[in-house]
C-alpha positions in Angstrom: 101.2 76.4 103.7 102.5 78.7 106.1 102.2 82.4 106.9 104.4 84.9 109.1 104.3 88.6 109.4 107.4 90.2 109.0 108.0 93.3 110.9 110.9 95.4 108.9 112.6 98.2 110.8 116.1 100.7 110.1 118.9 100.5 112.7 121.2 103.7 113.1 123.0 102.7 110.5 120.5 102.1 107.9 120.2 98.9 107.7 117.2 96.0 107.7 116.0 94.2 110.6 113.4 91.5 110.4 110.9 90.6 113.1 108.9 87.7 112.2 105.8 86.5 113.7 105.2 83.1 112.7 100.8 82.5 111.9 99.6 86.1 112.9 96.2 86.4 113.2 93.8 86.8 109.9 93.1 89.2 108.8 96.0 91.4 109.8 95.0 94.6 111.3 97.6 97.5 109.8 96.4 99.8 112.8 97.6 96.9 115.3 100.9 96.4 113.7 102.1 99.9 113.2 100.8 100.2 117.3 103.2 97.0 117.9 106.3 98.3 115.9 105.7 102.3 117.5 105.8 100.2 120.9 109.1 98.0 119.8 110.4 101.0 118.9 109.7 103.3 122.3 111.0 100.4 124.5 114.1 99.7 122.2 114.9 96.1 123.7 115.5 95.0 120.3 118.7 95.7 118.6 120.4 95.0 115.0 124.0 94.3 115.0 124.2 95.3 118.6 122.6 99.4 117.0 119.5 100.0 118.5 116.3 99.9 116.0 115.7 104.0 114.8 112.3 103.9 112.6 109.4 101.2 111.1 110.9 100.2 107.4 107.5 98.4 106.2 106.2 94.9 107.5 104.4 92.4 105.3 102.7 88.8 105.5 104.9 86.0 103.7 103.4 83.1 102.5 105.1 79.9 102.2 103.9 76.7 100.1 106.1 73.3 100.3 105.7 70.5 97.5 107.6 67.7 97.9 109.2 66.2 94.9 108.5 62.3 94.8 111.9 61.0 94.3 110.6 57.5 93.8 
């Protein structure tokens, strides 16, 4: 099972950008995360279909689980 913490923002045009951090620390701290996307945000060196990032959308923690089907 794997985890990753998806960090959703808006470029200017509206649209969704994903950030993902793959096995984030547990439990996730929503103060920390909000501080890390303000800061993404203020240094704008990330950009979605070459707009710069304009505000936080929401972030979440995805959880995977893989069962392989026997095909024996």
């Amino acid at each position: 099972m794997s985890k990753r913490l998806e960090l959703r923002f808006r470029n200017e045009q509206g649209r969704l950008a994903t950030i993902s951090v793959e096995n984030p620390v547990e439990p996730v701290n929503p103060e920390q995360v909000k501080q890390a996307m303000d800061t993404i945000l203020e240094q704008d060196i990330f950009t979605s279909s070459e707009l710069p990032l304009t505000e936080i959308a929401h972030a979440q923690v995805v959880e995977r689980n893989v069962e392989e089907v026997p095909l024996d």
